[in-house]
C-alpha positions as CSV (number, residue, x, y, z in Angstrom):
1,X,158.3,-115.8,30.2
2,X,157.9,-117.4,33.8
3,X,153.8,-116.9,33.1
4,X,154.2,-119.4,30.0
5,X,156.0,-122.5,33.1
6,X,152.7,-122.2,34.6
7,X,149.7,-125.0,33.9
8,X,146.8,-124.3,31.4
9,X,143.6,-123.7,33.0
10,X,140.6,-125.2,31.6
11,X,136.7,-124.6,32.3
12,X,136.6,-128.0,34.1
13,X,139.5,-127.0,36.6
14,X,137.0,-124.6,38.0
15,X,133.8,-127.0,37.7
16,X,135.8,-129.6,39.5
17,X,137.4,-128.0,42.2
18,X,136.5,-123.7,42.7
19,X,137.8,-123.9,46.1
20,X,141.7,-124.5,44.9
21,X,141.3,-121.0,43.2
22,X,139.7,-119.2,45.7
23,X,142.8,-117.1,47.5
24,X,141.3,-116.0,51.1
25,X,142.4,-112.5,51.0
26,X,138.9,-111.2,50.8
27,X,136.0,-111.3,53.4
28,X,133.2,-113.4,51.8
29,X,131.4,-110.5,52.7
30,X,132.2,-108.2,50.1
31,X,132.9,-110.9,47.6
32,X,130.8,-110.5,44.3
33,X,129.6,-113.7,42.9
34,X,128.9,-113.6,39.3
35,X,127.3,-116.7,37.7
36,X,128.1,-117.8,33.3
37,X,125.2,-118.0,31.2
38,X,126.1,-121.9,30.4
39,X,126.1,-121.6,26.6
40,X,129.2,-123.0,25.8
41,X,129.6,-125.4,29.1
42,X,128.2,-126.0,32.9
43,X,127.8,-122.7,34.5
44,X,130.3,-121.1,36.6
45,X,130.3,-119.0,39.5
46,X,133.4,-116.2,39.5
47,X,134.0,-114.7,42.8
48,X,135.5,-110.9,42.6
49,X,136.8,-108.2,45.1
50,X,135.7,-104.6,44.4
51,X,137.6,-103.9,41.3
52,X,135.0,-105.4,39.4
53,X,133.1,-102.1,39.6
54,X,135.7,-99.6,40.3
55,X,137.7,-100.7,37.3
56,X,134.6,-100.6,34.9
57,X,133.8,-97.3,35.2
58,X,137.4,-96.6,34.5
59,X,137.5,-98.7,31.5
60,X,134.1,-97.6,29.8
61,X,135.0,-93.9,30.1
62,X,137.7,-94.7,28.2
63,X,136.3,-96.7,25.9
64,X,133.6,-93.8,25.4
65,X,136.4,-91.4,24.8
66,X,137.6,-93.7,22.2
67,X,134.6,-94.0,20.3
68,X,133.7,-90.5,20.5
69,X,130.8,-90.5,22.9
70,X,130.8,-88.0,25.9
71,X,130.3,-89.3,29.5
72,X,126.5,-89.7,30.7
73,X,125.4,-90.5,27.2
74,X,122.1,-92.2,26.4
75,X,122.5,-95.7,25.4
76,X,119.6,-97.7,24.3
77,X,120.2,-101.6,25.5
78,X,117.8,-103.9,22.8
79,X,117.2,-106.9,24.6
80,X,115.3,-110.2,24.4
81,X,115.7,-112.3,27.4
82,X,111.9,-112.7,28.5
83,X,113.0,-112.5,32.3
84,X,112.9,-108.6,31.3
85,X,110.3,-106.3,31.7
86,X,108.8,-104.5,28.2
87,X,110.9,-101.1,29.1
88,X,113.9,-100.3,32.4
89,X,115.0,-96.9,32.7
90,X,118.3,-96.8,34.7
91,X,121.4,-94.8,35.4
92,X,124.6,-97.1,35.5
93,X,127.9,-95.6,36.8
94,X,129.9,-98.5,35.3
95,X,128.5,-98.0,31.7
96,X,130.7,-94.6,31.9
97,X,127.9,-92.6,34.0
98,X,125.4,-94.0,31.1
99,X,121.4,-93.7,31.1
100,X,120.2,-96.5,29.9
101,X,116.5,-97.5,28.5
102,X,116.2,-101.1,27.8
103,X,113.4,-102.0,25.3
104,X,112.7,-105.9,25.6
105,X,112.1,-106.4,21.9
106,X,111.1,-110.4,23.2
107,X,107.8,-108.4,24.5
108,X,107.1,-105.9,21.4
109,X,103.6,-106.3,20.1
110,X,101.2,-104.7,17.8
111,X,99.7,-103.4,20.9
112,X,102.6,-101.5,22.3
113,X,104.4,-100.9,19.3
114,X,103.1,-97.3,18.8
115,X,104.2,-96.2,22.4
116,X,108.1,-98.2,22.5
117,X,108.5,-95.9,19.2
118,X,107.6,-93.1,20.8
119,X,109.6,-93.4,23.3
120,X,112.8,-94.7,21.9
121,X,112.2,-91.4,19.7
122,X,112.2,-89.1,22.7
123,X,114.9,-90.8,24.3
124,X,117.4,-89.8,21.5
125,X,120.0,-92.5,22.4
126,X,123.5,-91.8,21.5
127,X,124.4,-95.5,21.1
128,X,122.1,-98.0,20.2
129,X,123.7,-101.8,22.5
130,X,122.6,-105.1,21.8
131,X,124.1,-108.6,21.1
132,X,124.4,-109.3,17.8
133,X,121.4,-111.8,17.4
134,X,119.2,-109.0,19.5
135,X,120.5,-106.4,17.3
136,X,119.3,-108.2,13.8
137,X,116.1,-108.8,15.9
138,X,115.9,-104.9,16.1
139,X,116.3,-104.8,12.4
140,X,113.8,-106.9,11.5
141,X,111.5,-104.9,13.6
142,X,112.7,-101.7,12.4
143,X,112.0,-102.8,8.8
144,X,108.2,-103.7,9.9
145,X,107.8,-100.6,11.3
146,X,107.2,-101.6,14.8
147,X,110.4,-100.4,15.9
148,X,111.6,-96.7,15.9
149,X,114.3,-95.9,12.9
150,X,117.1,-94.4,15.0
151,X,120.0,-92.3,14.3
152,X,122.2,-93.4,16.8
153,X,126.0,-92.5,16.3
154,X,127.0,-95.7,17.7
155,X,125.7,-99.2,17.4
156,X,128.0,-101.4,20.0
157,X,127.4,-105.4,20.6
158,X,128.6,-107.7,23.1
159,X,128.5,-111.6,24.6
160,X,128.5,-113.4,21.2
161,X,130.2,-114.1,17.8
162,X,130.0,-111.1,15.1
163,X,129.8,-112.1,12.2
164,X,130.7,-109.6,8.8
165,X,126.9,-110.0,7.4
166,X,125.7,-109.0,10.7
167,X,128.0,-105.8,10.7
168,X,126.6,-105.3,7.4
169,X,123.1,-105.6,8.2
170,X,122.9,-103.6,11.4
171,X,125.0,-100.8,10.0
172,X,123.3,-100.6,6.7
173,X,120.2,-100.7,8.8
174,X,120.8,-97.8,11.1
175,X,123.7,-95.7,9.8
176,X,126.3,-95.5,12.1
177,X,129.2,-97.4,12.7
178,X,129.5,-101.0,14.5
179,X,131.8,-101.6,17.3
180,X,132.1,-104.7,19.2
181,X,133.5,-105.7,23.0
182,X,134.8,-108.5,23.7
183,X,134.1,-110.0,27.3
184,X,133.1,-112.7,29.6
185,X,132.2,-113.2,33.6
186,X,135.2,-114.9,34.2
187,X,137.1,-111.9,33.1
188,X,134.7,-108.8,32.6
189,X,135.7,-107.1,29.4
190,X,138.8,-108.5,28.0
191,X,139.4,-106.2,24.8
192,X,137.3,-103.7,22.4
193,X,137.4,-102.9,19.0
194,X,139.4,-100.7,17.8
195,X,137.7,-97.6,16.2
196,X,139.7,-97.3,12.8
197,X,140.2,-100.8,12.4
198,X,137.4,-103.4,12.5
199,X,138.4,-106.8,13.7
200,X,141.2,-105.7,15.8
201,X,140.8,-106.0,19.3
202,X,142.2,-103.4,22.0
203,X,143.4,-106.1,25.1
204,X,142.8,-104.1,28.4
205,X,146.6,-104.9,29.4
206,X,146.4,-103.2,32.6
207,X,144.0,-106.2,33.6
208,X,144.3,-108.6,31.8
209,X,147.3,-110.2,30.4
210,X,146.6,-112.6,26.8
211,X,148.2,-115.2,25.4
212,X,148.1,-117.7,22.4
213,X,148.7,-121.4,22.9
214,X,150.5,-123.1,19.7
215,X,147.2,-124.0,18.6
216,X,145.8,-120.5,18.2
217,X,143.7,-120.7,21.5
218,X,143.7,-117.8,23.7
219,X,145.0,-117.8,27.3
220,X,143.6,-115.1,29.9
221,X,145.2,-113.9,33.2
222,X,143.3,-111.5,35.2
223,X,146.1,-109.1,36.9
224,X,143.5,-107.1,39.2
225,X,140.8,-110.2,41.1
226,X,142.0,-110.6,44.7
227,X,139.0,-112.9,45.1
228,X,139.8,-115.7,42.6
229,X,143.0,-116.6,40.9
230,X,142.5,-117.2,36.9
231,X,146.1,-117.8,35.4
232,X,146.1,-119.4,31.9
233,X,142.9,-119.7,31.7
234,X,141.7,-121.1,28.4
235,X,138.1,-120.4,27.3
236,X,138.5,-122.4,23.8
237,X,138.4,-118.8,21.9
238,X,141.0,-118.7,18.9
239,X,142.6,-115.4,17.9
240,X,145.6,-114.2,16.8
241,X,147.9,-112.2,19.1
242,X,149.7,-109.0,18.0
243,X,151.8,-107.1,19.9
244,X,151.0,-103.0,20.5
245,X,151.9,-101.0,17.7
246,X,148.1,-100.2,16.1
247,X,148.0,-97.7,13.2
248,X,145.4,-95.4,15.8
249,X,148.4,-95.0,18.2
250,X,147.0,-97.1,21.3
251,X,150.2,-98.7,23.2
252,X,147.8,-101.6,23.6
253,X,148.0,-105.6,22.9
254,X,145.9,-106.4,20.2
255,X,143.8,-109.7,19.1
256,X,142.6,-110.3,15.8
257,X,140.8,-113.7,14.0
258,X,139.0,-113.9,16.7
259,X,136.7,-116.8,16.6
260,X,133.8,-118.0,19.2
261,X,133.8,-121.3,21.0
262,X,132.9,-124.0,18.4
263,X,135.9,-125.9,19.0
264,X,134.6,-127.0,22.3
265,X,132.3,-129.9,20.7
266,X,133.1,-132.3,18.0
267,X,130.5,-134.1,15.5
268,X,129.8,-137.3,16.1
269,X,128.9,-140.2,13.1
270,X,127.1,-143.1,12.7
271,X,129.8,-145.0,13.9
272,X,130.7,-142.9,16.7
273,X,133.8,-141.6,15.5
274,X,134.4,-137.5,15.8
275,X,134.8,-135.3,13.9
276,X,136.1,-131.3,14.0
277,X,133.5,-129.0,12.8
278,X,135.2,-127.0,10.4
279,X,133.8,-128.7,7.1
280,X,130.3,-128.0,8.3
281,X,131.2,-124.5,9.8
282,X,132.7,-123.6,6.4
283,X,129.9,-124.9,4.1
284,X,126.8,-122.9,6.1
285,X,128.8,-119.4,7.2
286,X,129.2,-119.4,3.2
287,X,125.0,-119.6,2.7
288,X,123.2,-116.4,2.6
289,X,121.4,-116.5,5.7
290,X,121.0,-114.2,8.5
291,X,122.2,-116.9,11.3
292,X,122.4,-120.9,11.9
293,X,122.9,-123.8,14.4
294,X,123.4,-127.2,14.2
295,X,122.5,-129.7,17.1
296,X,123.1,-132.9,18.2
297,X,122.4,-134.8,20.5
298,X,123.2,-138.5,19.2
299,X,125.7,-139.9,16.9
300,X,124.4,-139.9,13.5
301,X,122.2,-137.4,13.5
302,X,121.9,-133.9,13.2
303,X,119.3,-131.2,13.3
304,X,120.1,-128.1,11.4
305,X,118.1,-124.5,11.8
306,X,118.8,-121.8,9.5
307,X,117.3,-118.2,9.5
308,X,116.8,-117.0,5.8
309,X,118.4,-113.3,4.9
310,X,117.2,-111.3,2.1
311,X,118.5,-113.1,-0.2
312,X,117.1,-116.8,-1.4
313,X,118.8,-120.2,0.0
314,X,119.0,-123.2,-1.7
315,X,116.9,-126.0,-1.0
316,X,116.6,-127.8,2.4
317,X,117.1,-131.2,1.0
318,X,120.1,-130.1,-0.9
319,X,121.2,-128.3,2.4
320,X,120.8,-131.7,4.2
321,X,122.3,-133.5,1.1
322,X,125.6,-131.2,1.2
323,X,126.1,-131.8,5.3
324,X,125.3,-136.0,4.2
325,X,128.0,-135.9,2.2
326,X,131.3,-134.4,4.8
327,X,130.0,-137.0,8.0
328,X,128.5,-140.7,7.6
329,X,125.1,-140.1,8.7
330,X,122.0,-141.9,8.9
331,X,119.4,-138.1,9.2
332,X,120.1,-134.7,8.6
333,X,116.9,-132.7,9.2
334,X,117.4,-129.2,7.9
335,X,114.5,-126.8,8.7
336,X,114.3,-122.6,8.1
337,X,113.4,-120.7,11.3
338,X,112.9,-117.0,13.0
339,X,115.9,-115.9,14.7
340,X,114.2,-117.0,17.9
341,X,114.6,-120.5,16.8
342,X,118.1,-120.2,17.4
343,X,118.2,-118.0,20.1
344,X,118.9,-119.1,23.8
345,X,116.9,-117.9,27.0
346,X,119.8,-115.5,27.3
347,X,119.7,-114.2,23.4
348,X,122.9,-115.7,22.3
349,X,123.0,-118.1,19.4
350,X,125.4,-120.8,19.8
351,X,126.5,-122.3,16.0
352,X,126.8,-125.7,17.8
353,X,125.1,-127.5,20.3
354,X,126.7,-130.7,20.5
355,X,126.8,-133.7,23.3
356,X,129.9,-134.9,22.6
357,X,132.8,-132.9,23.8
358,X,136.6,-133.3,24.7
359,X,135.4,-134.0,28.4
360,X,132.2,-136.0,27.9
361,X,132.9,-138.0,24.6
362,X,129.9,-139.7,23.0
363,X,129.3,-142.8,22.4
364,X,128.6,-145.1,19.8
365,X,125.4,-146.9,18.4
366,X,127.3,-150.3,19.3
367,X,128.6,-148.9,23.0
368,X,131.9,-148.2,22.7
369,X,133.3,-144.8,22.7
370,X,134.1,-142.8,20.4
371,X,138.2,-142.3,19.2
């Protein structure tokens, strides 16, 4: 009750002015300074105090316990951010004790292909951990043969959306069940999935306490950061909020619905008016392709990428004539593409990258802004 009288915060608030939230009570010294990627919005920098760490190893062995995985397990971490090397062997106390080989599938080759089989083989990871664009990568390369066939008895995925025909694919592909975490540097993890129930979302209440604004957005307060103060914080993620009761017996807040940031952006027309993205959202999640993203960065025009599946898409031309036809447009360029042509320098795939924005409207042809 008194939590809902306090003021919304937004990603600009922190942009603008990080110093109003920064509380003092922690030597610089030991402050932990964790940087955003920058996909959905100027990068931030989040300040904690030591419960970052302390609280994650906490946290993971229980979600290992959940998920049936005993501490210390093997976890093999796909990645393709190129700022990796090929392979990293590590240990990592706040993965729940975990070892952890990271195989940079951005760097697989014909030439090394033979020996990052081999050793994923004699690795014998309990969980196979990727983002869901680096995990379909893994597929695709596991399909080709250049990647080893594992038999993991958990796939987990992280930092972007999750969409059903990418649970599909990457379970069908390696025979075990997907789970997926739900997280961001501003907060750490906020909430896992729960393992009867996909789609519903285990909030970590204990340290972090959600919300839904009237509009479906969520709202985060971080109950544990001594460092930095985050109440109502509203990252422009919708979900809906359901109170603890799940059918697995966890006395746990749970979110469900949960959709990624696309609301953050609006399409712009020919005439510089905006428009929601919803139409456009709707008519290509309903294609059969593996992933897509539309980008603009003028009124009137868009460019559209989209990474064929296994099964055929209709023509590009009727792809572009289908967008046409929902926004006044003078060009729609619609072009197929690997799932690298979609993929950041971090491996997430944005749907939209769009210029205009609530806080940076765009504006017109003629010079006027957009209403």
């Amino acid at each position: 009750g008194a939590l809902r009288r306090l003021p919304v915060l937004h990603r600009d608030d922190i942009v603008e002015d990080p110093e109003s939230l920064r509380t003092g009570l922690v030597d610089p010294v030991d402050v932990l300074r964790l940087r955003t990627s920058g996909t959905t919005g100027p990068p931030l920098v989040i300040e904690y105090d030591e419960s970052r760490l302390t609280e994650s190893i906490a946290a993971h062995l229980r979600l290992w316990r959940a998920y049936g995985i005993e501490p210390g397990a093997r976890v093999l971490r796909v990645s393709c951010d190129r700022r990796h090397p090929l392979v990293h062997l590590d240990s990592q106390p706040a993965l729940g004790l975990a070892q952890v080989l990271r195989v940079n599938l951005a760097k697989l080759d014909d030439g090394n292909a033979d020996r990052i089989r081999w050793l994923c083989e004699q690795f014998a990871p309990a969980v196979l951990w990727g983002q869901p664009l680096e995990l379909l990568v893994a597929v695709r390369e596991a399909r080709a043969g250049r990647f080893a066939a594992l038999d993991p008895a958990l796939l987990m995925s992280h930092g972007d959306t999750l969409d059903p025909r990418t649970r599909v694919t990457v379970q069908d592909t390696f025979g075990a069940p997907l789970r997926d975490v739900l997280g961001m540097q501003e907060f750490g993890r906020i909430a896992w999935e729960c393992p009867q129930q996909a789609g519903t979302y285990h909030v970590e209440d204990e340290r972090v306490v959600a919300e839904t604004a009237p509009d479906g957005s969520v709202l985060l307060t971080n109950l544990t950061n001594t460092a930095m103060l985050l109440l109502r914080y509203r990252p422009e993620d919708q979900a809906e909020l359901r109170s603890p009761g799940c059918p697995c017996g966890r006395a746990l807040s749970r979110l469900t619905g949960i959709q990624g940031r696309r609301q953050r952006g609006f399409l712009v027309d020919r005439h510089g008016r905006p428009h929601g993205v919803g139409p456009v959202h709707h008519y290509l999640d309903a294609l059969p392709a593996q992933r897509w993203q539309v980008r603009q960065s003028q009124p009137g025009r868009l460019e559209v990428v989209v990474v064929p599946g296994d099964e055929e898409l209709p023509p590009t031309a009727r792809i572009a004539a289908a967008l046409g036809g929902m926004i006044e447009l003078e060009e729609v360029a619609v072009r197929t593409g690997e799932l690298e042509s979609v993929m950041t320098d971090r491996a997430k795939a944005p749907q939209f990258q769009l210029h205009a924005t609530p806080a940076r409207p765009a504006a017109s042809p003629h010079g006027r802004e957009g209403s």
